[in-house]
DRENDO-1510 file (C-alpha; in Angstrom, 1 decimal, always signed):
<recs>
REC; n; res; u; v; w
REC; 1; UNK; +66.7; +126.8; -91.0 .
REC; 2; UNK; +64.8; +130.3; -91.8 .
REC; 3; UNK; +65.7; +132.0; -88.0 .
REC; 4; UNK; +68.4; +134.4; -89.7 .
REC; 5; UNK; +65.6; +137.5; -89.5 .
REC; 6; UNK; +63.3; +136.8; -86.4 .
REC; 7; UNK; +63.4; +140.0; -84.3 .
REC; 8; UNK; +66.2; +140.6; -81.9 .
REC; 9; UNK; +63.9; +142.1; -79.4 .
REC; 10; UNK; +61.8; +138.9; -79.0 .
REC; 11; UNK; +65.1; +136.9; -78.5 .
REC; 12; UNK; +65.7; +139.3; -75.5 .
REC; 13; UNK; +62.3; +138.7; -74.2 .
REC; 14; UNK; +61.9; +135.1; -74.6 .
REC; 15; UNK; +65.9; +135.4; -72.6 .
REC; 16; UNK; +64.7; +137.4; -69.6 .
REC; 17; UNK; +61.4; +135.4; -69.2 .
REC; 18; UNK; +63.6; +132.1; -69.1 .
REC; 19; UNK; +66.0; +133.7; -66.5 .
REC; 20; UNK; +62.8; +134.4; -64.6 .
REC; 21; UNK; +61.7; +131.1; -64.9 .
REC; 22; UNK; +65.8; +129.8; -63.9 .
REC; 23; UNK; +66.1; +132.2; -61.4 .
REC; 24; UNK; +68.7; +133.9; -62.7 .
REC; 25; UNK; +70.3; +137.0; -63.3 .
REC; 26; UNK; +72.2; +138.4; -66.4 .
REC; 27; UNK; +75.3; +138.3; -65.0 .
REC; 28; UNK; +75.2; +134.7; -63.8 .
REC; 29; UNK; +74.1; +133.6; -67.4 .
REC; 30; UNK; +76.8; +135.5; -69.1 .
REC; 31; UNK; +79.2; +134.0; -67.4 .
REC; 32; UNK; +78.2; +130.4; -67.4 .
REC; 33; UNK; +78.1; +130.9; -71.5 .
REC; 34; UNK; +81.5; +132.5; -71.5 .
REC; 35; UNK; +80.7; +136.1; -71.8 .
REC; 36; UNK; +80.6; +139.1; -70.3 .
REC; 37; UNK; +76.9; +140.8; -69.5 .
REC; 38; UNK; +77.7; +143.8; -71.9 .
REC; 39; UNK; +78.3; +140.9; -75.2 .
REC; 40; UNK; +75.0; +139.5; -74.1 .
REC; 41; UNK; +73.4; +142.8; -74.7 .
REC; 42; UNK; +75.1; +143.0; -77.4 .
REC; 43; UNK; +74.2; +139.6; -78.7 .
REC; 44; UNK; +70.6; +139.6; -77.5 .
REC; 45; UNK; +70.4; +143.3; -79.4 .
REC; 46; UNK; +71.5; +142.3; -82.4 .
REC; 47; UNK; +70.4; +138.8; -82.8 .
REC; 48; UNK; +72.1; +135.5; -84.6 .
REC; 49; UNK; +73.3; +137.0; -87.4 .
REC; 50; UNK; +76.1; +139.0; -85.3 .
REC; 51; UNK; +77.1; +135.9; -83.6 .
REC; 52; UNK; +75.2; +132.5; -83.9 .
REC; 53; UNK; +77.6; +130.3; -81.4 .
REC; 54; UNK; +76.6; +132.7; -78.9 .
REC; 55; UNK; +73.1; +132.4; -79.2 .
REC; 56; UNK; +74.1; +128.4; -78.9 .
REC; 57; UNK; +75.6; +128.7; -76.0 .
REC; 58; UNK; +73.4; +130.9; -74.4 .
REC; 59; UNK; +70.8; +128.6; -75.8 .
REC; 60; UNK; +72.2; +125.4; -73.7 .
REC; 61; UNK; +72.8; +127.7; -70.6 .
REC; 62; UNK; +68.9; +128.5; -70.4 .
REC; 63; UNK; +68.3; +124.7; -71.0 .
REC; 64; UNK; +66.8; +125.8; -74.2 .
REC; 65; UNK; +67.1; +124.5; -78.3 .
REC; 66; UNK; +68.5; +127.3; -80.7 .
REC; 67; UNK; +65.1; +127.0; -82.3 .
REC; 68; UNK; +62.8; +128.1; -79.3 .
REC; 69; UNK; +65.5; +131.1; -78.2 .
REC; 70; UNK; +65.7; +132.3; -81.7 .
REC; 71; UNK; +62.0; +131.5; -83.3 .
REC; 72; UNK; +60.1; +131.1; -80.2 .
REC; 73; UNK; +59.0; +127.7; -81.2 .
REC; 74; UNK; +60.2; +123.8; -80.5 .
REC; 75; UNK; +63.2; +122.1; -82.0 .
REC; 76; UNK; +62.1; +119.6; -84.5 .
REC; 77; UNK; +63.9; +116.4; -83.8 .
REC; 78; UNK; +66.6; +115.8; -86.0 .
REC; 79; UNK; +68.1; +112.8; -87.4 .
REC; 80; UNK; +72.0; +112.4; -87.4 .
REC; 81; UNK; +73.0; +110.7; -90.5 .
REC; 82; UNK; +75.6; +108.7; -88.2 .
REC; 83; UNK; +73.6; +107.9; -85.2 .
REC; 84; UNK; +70.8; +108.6; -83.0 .
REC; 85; UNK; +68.1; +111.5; -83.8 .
REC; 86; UNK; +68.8; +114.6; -81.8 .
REC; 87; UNK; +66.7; +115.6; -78.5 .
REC; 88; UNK; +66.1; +118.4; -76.5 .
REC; 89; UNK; +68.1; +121.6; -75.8 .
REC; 90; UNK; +72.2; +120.9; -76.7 .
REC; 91; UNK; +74.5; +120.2; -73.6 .
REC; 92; UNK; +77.4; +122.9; -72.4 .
REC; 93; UNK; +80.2; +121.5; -71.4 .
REC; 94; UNK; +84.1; +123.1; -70.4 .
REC; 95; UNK; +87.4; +122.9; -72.2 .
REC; 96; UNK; +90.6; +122.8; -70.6 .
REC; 97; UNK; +93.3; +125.1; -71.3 .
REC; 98; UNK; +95.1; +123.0; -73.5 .
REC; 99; UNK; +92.2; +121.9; -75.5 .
REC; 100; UNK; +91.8; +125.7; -75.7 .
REC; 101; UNK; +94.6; +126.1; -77.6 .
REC; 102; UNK; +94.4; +123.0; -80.0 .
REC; 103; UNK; +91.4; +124.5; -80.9 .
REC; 104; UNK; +93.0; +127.5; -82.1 .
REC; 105; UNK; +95.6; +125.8; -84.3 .
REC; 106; UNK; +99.0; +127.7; -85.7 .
REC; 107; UNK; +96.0; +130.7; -86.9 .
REC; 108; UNK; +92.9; +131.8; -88.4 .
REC; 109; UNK; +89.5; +134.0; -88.1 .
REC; 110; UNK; +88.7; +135.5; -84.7 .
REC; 111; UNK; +87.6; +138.4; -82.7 .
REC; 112; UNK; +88.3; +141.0; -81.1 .
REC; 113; UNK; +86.5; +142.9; -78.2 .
REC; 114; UNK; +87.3; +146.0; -76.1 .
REC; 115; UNK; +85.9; +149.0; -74.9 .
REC; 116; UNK; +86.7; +152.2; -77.1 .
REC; 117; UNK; +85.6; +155.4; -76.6 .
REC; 118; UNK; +82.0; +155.3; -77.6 .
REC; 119; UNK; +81.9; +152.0; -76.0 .
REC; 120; UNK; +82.0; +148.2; -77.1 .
REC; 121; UNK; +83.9; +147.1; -80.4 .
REC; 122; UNK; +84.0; +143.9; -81.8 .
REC; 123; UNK; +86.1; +143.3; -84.8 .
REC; 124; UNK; +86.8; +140.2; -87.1 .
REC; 125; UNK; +90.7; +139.4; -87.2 .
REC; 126; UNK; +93.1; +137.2; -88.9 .
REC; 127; UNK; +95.1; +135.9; -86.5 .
REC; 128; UNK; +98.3; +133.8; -85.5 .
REC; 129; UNK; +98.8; +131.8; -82.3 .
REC; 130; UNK; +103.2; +132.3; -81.5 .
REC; 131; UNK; +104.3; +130.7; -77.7 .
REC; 132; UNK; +100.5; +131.1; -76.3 .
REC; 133; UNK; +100.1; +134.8; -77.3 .
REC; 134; UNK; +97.7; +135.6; -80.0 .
REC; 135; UNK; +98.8; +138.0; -83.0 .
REC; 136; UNK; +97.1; +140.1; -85.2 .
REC; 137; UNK; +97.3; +143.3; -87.8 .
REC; 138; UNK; +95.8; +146.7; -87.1 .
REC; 139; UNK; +96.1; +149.9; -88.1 .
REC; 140; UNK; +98.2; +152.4; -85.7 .
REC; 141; UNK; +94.9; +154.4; -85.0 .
REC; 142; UNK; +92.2; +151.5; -85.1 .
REC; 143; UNK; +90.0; +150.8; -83.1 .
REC; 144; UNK; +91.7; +147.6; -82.2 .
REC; 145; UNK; +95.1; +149.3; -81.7 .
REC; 146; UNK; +97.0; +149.0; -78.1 .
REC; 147; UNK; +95.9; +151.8; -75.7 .
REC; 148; UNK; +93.7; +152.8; -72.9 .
REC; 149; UNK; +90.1; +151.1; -72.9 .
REC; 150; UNK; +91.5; +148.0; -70.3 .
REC; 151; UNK; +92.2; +144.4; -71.4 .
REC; 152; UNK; +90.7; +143.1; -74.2 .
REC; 153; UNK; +89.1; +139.9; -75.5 .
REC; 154; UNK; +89.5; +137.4; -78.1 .
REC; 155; UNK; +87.5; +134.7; -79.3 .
REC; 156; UNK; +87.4; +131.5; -82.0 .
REC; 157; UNK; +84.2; +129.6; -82.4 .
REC; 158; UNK; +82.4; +127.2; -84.4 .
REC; 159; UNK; +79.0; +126.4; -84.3 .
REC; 160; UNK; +76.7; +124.2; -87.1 .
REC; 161; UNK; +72.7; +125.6; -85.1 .
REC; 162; UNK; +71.3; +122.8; -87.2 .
REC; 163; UNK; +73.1; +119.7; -85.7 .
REC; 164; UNK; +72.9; +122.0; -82.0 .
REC; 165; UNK; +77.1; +121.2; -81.6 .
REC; 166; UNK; +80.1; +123.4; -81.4 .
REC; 167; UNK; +82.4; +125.2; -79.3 .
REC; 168; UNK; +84.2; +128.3; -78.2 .
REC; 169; UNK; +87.5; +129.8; -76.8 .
REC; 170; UNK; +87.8; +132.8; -75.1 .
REC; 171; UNK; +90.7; +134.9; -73.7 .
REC; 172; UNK; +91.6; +138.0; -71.9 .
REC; 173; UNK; +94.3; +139.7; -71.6 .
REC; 174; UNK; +96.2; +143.2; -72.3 .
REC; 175; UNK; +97.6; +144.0; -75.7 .
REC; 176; UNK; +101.0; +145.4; -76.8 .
REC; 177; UNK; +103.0; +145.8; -80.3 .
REC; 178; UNK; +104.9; +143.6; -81.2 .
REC; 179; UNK; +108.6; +145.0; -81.2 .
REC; 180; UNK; +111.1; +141.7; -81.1 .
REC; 181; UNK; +112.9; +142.8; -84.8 .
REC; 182; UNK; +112.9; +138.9; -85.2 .
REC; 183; UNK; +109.5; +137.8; -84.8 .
REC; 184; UNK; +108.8; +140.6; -87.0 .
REC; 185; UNK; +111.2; +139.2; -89.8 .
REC; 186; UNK; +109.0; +136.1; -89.3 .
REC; 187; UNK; +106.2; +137.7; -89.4 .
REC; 188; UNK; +104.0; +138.2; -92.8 .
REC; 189; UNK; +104.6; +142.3; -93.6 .
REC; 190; UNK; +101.5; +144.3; -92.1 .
REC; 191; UNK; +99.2; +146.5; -94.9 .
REC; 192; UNK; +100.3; +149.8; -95.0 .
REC; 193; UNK; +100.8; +151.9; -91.6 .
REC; 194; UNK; +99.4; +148.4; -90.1 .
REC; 195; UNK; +101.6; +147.0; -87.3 .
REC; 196; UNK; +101.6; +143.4; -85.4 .
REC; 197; UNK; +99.6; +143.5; -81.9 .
REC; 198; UNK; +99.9; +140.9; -79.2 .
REC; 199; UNK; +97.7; +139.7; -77.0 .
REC; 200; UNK; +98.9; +137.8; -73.9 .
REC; 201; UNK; +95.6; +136.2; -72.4 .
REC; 202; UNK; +95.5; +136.4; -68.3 .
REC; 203; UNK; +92.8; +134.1; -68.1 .
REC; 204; UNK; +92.0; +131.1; -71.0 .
REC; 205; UNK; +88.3; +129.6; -70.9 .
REC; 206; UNK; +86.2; +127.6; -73.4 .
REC; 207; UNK; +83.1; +126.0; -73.9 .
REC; 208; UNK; +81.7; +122.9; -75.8 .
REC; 209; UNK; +78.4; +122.4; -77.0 .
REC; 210; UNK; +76.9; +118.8; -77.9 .
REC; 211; UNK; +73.8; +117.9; -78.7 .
REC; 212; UNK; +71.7; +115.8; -76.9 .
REC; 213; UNK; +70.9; +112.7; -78.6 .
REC; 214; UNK; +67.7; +110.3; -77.8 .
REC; 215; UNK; +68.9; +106.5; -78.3 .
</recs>
């Protein structure tokens, strides 16, 4: 696929001339692709290489192919080594809680997302999944430390834009250091002056993308 550099403006005007066409608003396409409207301007700004399995689902929630959101032209039809050739925009689906979390596994690479004081940051993490909170390492003063700003976000996905399949978890909740002296014997040692943080998600969502397939 050569879509990595097409310009991020023309992904946000091909978007709002699709909502037009949907009847939608920003806000009610955020949401059905599992994000808040702020990420979508963030996504829409900075284009697929800052986060491709948003794209994809924002892709299936305008009843679009990656292809025509990204590149502005038509998906060529693909065919599946394993079964039918692929057709038309992919398919967004919804994954229960506990799928959520098998997902996620014991750990991993995630993100997270909160407001800081010049406004949205988005950070990569390592992270570890202990009694359906999420852990991960920062730095006392990071931008990802505990503090004021609100709840934050975290998300996993996976996404292959060439076979249009994937999916996504996202969670929300307030975060807090981790202070239980045995968890933190458990726990792998943080880098220097980095400390454990806990997220406690509120509210567990997550999406599924398949692709459509023509029999």
């Amino acid at each position: 696929m050569t879509t990595e550099h097409a310009p991020a403006t023309a992904i946000a005007r091909r978007c709002a001339d699709r909502l037009a066409d949907l009847g939608l608003t920003e806000a009610q396409a955020a949401a059905k692709a599992g994000m808040s409207t702020a990420y979508l301007h963030r996504v829409l700004e900075l284009g697929p290489a800052f986060d491709p399995p948003a794209l994809l689902r924002l892709a299936a929630v305008l009843g679009l192919a990656y292809e025509e959101l990204v590149a502005g032209r038509p998906a060529e039809r693909v065919a599946h080594p394993d079964g039918p050739a692929l057709a038309g925009p992919p398919v967004l689906g919804e994954l229960g809680v506990a799928e959520c979390w098998q997902r996620l596994g014991a750990g991993g690479l995630g993100r997270i997302a909160r407001t800081g004081p010049d406004g949205p940051v988005v950070r990569p993490v390592g992270y570890l999944v202990h009694e359906h909170t999420v852990l991960y390492r920062t730095t006392g003063d990071g931008a990802l430390a505990p503090g004021p700003g609100g709840d934050a976000a975290f998300e996993v996905d996976r996404a292959d834009p060439d076979l249009r399949e994937g999916w996504s978890v996202l969670m929300i909740g307030p975060l807090e250091y981790v202070t239980e002296p045995g968890l933190l014997a458990e726990l792998p040692k943080p880098p220097t002056h980095g400390r454990w943080v806990r997220l406690t998600p509120s509210t567990v969502t997550g999406r599924s993308i398949r692709a459509a397939r023509r029999e």
